[in-house]
C-alpha positions as CSV (number, residue, x, y, z in Angstrom):
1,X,103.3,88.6,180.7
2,X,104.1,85.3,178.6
3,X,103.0,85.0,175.2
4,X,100.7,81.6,174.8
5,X,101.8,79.6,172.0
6,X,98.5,77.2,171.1
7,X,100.0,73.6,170.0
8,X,97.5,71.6,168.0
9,X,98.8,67.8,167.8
10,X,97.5,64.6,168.9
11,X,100.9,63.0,169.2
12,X,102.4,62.7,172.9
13,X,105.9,62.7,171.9
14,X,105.5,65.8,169.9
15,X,103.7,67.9,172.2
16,X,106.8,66.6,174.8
17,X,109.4,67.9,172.1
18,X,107.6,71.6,171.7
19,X,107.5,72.0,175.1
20,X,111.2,70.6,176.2
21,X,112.3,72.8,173.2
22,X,110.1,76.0,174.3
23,X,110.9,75.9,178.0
24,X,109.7,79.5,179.7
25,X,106.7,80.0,177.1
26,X,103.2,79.2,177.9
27,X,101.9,76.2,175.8
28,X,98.2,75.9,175.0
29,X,97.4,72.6,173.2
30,X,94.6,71.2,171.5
31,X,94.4,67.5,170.3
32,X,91.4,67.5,168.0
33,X,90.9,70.3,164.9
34,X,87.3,70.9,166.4
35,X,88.9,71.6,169.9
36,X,91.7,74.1,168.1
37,X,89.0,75.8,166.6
38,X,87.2,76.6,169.7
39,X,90.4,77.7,171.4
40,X,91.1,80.1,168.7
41,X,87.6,81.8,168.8
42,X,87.8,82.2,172.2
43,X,91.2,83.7,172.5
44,X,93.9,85.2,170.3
45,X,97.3,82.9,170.7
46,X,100.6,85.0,170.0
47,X,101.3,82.0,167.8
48,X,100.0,78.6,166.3
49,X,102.2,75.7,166.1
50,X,100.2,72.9,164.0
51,X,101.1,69.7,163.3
52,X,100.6,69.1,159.6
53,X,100.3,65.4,159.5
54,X,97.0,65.6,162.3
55,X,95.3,64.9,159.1
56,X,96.9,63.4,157.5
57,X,96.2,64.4,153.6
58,X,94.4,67.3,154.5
59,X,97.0,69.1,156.8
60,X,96.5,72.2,154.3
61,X,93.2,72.4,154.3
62,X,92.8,72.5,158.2
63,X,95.6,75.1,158.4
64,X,93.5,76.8,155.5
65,X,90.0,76.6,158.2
66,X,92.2,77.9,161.2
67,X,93.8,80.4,159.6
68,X,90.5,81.5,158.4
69,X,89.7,82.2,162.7
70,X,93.1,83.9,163.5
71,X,94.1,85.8,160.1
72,X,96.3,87.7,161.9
73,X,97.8,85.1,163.8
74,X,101.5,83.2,162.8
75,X,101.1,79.4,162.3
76,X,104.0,77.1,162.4
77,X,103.5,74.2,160.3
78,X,105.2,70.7,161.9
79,X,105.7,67.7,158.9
80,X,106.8,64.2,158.7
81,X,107.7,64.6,155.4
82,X,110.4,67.2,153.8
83,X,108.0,67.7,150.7
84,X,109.2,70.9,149.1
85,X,105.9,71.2,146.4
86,X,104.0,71.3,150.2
87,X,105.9,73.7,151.9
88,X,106.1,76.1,148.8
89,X,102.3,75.2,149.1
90,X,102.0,76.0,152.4
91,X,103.9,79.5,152.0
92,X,101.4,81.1,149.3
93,X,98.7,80.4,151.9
94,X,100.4,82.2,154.7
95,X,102.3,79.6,157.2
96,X,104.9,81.5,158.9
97,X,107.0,78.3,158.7
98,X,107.5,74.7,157.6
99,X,109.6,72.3,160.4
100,X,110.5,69.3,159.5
101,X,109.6,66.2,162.3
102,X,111.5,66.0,164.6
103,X,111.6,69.6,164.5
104,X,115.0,70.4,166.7
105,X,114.9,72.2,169.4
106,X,116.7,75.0,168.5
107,X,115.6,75.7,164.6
108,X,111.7,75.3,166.7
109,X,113.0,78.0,169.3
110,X,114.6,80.2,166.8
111,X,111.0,80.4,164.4
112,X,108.9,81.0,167.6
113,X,111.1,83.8,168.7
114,X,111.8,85.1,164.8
115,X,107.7,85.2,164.3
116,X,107.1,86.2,168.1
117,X,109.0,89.5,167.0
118,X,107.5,89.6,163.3
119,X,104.0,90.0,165.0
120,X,105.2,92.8,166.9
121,X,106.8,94.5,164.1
122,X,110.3,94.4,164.3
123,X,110.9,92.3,161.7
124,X,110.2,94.7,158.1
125,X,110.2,92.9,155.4
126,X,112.2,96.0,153.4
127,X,112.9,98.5,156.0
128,X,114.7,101.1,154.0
129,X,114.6,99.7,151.0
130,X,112.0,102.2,149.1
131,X,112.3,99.8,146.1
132,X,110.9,97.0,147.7
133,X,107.7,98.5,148.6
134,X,104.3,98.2,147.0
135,X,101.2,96.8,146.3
136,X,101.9,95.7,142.7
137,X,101.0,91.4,141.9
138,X,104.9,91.0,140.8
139,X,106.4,92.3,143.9
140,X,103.6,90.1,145.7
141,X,104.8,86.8,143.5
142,X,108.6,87.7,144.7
143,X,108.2,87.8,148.1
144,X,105.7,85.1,147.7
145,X,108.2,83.1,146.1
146,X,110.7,83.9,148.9
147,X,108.5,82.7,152.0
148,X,108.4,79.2,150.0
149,X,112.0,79.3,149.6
150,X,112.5,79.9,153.5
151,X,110.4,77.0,154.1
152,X,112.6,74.5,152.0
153,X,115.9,76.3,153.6
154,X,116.9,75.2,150.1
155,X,120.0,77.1,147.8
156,X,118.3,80.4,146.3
157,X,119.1,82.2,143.1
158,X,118.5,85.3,142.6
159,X,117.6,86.2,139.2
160,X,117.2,90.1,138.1
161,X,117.9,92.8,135.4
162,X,120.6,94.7,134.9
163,X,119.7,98.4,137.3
164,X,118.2,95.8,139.9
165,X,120.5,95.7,143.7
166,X,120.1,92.1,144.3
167,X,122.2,93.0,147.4
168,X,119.0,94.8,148.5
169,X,117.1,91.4,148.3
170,X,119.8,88.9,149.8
171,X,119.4,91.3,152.3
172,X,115.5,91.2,152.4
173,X,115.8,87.7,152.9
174,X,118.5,87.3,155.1
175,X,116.2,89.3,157.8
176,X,113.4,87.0,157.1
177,X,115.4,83.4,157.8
178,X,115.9,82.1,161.4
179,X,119.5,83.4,160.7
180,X,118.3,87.0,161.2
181,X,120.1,87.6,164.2
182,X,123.7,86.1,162.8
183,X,125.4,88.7,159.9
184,X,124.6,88.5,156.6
185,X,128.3,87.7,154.4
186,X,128.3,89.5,151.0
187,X,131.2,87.5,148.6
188,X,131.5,89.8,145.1
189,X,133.1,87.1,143.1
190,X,134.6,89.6,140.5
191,X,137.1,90.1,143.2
192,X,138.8,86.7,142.2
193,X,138.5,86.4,138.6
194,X,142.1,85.5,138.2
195,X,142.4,81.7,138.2
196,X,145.3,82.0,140.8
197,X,142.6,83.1,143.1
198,X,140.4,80.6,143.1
199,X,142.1,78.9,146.5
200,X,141.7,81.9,148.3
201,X,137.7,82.2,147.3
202,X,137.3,78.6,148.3
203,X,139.4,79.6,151.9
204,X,136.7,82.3,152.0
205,X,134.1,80.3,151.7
206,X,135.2,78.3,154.5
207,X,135.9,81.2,156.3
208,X,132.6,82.6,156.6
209,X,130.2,79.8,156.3
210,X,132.3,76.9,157.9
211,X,130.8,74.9,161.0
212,X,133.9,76.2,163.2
213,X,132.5,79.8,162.8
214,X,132.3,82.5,166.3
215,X,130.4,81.7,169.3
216,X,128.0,84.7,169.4
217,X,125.2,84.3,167.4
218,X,125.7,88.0,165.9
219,X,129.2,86.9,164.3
220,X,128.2,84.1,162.8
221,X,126.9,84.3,159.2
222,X,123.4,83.7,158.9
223,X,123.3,84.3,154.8
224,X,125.9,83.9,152.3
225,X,125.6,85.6,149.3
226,X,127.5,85.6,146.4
227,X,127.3,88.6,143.9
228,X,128.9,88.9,140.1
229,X,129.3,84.9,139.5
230,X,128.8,85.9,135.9
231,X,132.7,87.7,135.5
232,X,133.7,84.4,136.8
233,X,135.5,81.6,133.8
234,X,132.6,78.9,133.3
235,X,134.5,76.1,134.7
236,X,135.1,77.8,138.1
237,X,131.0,79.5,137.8
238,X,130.2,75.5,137.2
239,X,132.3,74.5,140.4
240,X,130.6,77.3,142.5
241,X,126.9,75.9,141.1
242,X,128.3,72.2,141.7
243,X,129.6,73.2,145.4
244,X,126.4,74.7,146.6
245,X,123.9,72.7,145.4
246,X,124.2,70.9,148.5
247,X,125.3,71.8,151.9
248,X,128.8,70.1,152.3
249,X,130.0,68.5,155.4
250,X,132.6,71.2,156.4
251,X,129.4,74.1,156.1
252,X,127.2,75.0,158.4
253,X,123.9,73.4,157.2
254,X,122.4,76.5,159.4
255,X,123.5,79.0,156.4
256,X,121.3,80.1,153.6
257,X,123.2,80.2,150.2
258,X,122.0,82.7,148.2
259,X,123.3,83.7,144.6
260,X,122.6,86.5,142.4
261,X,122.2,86.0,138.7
262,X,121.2,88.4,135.8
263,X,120.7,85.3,132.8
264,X,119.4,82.3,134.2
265,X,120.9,79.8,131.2
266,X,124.3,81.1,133.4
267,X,123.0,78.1,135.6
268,X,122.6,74.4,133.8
269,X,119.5,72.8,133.5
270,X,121.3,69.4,135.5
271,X,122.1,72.0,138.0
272,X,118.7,74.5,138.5
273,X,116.6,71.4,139.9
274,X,118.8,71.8,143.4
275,X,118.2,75.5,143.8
276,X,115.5,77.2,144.0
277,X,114.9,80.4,141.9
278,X,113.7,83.8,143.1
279,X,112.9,86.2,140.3
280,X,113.1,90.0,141.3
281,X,110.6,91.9,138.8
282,X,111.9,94.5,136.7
283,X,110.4,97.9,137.1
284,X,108.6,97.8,133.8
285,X,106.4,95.0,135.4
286,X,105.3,97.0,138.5
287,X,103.8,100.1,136.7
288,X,101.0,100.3,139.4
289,X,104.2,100.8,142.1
290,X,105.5,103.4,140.0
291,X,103.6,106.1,141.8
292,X,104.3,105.1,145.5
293,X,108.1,104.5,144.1
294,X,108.5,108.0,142.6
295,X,107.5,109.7,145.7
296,X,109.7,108.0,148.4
297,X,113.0,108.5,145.8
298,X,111.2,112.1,145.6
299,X,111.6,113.0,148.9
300,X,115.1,110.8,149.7
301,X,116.4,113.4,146.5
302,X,114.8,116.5,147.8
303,X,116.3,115.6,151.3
304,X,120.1,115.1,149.4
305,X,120.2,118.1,147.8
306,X,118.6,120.5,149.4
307,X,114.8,121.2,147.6
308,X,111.1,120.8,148.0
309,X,110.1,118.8,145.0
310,X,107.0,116.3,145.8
311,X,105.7,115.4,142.5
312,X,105.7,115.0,138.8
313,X,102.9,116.2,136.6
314,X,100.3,114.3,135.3
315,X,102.0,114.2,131.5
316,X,105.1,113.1,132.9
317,X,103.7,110.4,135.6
318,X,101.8,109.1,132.6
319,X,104.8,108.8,130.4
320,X,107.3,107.2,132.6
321,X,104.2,105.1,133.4
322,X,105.0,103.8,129.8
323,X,108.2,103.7,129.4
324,X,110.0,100.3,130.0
325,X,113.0,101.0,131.6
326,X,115.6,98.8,130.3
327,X,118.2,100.6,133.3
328,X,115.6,99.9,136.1
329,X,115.6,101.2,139.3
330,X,119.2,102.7,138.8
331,X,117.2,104.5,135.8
332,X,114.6,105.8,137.6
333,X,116.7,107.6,140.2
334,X,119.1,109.1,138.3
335,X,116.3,110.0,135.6
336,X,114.3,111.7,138.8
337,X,117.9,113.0,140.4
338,X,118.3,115.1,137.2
339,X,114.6,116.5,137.3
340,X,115.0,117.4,141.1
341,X,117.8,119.2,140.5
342,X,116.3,121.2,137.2
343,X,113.0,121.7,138.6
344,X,112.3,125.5,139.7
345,X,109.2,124.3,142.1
346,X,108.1,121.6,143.9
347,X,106.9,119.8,140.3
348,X,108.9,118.4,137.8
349,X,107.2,118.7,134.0
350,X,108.1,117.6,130.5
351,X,110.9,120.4,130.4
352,X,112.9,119.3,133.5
353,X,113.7,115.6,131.8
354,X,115.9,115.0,129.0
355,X,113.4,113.3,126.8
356,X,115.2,111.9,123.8
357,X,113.3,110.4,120.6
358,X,113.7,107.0,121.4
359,X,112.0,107.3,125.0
360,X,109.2,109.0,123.3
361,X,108.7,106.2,120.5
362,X,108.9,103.0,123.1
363,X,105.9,105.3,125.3
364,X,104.1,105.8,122.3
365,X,104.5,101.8,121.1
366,X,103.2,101.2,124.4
367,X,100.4,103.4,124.9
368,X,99.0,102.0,121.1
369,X,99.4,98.6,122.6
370,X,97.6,99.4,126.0
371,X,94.5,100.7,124.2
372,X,94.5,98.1,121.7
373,X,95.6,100.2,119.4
374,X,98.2,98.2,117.3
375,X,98.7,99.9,114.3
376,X,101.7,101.6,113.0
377,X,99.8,104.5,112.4
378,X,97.8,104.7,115.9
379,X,101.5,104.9,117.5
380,X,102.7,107.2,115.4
381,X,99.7,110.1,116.0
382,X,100.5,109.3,119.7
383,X,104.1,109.9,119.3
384,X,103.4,113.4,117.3
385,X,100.8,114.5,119.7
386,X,103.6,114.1,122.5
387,X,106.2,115.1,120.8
388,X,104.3,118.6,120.4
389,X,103.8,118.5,123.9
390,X,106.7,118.3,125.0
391,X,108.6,120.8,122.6
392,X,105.9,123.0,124.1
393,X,106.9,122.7,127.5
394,X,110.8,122.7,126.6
395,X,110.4,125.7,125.3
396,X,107.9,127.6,127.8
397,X,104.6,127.2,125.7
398,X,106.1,129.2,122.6
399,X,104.4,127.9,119.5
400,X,106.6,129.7,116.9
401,X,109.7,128.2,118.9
402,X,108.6,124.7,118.2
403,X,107.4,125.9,114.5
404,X,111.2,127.0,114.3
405,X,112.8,124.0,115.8
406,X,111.3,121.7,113.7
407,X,111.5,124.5,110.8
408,X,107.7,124.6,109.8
409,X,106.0,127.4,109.1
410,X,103.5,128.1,112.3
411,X,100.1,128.1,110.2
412,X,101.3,124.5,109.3
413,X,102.1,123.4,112.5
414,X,98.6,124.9,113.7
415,X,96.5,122.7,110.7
416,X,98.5,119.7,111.6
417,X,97.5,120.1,115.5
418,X,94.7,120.2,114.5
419,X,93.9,117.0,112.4
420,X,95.2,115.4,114.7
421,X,92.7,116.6,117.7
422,X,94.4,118.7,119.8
423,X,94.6,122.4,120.7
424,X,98.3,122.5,122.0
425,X,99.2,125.1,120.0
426,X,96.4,127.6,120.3
């Protein structure tokens, strides 16, 4: 059975160029917003190709009104003008896609059929990438921020912490552009550091993104990404920034150019107006994902080495909860990698992690903060009230063990508990 595609446009030479360019798809069309409306109340289009300028000024809000009848529905916005502020516009609202007029016939064909398979689910937007999944606003404002950059088919940069894979999101992105089908072409530019080498990056460059690239679509590079510009000398970083800030005659236009950074000042002010940046949130900035995060490395860990370990206990989840993370992801895997493997049951407490002083004073810092409690000395009970804790669970709930380790006598250790309100040691 044919998937209908509903075309809403009053133009005659428009409708002509969807269909010629759509050929073997069954094309609905509606001339008027009021007619579109109807037609989508009635029945559910696979997809929703509207023409932005029908309009005129208020091509948003109509797509905003229809969109409002078909929420679950793809629409294809068509434009007269390439107006980036627009189509980042029209990304945070939900269009599927922003085509220039005249759209051609093949970057038309190749959104239908990348959003035709999207709605039926074989498009993830991080299929096994753990990571990337979550519910949390700053992993919504990245992927947000990616749509928009799609639209604009502009120059991306990729800017993330230290402990972030950015590999993970050129990859993300590469199976969202029109390109998905074509390979995505990883360059790690520490492997020509040596200024004798800079020919043969250049010849590389060429070699994977040029316009005489392989026949079949799936040899072709869809997405170049360049990784570790930072090793690079600044005058050949500056030449890199300077070549890709627009596509080149001897480059496909078809291929996105994406570059990973970990400071932004590495790029120049003259030069970040011709990119578009794409910041990847640090862990410390997606607390609420931490949960959803912790289980899925949980059970990829368990899996490696062999155990049953699900969870972490309420103390811990807490902690880690406020603790920033300066090594990111890479820090939280290897931090939940040593638990797994000290952990005797399926939990992993206070005693399976090495929790140095430092950890323990940032948590504490930030747990004052969070309750709005910002004094020195709010921080500090917090910090000794953990710090008791977790001596008690290093050392299997023995009170005159933590007495001895931090060479107090136990009846002072007891009175000090207990100004300070809890019954840990009893």
């Amino acid at each position: 059975m044919k998937k209908t595609i509903l075309l809403i446009t009053h133009e005659t030479p428009v409708e002509q160029a969807v269909r010629s360019a759509l050929d073997g798809f069954s094309i609905e069309t509606a001339g008027a917003p009021e007619a579109a409306a109807e037609k989508l109340r009635q029945s559910k289009p696979a997809l929703v190709i509207l023409d932005h300028d029908l309009k005129q000024d208020e091509g948003l809000q109509l797509f905003r009104q229809l969109r409002l009848l078909a929420p679950a529905t793809g629409f294809i916005l068509l434009s007269q003008q390439n107006d980036i502020p627009t189509a980042v516009q029209a990304a945070k609202l939900g269009a599927a896609d922003f085509l220039q007029k005249p759209a051609g016939a093949k970057a038309l064909r190749l959104s239908v059929e990348r959003n035709l398979a999207a709605a039926e689910g074989s498009a993830l937007a991080a299929a096994g990438l753990p990571w990337l999944q979550g519910e949390s606003p700053a992993l919504k404002k990245m992927f947000e921020a990616i749509g928009g950059a799609l639209l604009t088919r502009a120059s991306l940069i990729l800017v993330a912490e230290r402990g972030i894979d950015k590999s993970d999101v050129a990859d993300c992105i590469h199976r969202r552009s029109l390109k998905r089908k074509s390979r995505l072409r990883v360059i790690d530019l520490a492997s020509f550091r040596r200024e004798d080498l800079e020919g043969s990056f250049w010849a590389t460059v060429q070699e994977a993104a040029g316009e005489n690239q392989a026949a079949d679509e799936e040899d072709r590079c869809g997405t170049l990404y360049l990784e570790n510009i930072e090793s690079l000398e600044e005058s050949f970083r500056l030449s890199i920034f300077e070549f890709f800030k627009e596509k080149k005659p001897k480059l496909d236009p078809e291929v996105l150019i994406v570059i990973g950074l970990y400071d932004p000042h590495a790029l120049p002010p003259a030069l970040a107006k011709h990119y578009l940046q794409v910041p990847v949130p640090p862990l410390c900035e997606r607390r609420g994902d931490l949960p959803l995060l912790v289980g899925r490395e949980l059970a990829a860990l368990s899996l490696r080495h062999g155990k049953n370990v699900n969870a972490l206990s309420a103390d811990l989840l807490y902690l880690l909860g406020l603790y920033d993370f300066p090594g990111n992801y890479h820090e939280l895997s290897a931090l939940l990698e040593i638990g797994v493997l000290a952990a005797g049951g399926e939990v992993i407490g206070l005693a399976d992690l090495p929790l140095d002083f430092r950890t323990l004073l940032q948590a504490a810092v930030t747990a004052a903060h969070v309750k709005g409690e910002l004094s020195l000395e709010a921080a500090r009970r917090w910090l000794e009230k953990l710090a008791y804790k977790t001596l008690l669970a290093k050392t299997k709930s023995d009170p005159g063990a933590v007495a001895r380790f931090l060479d107090l006598p136990r009846t002072a250790l007891a009175e000090r508990a207990a100004e300070l309100g809890t019954d840990l040691l009893n």
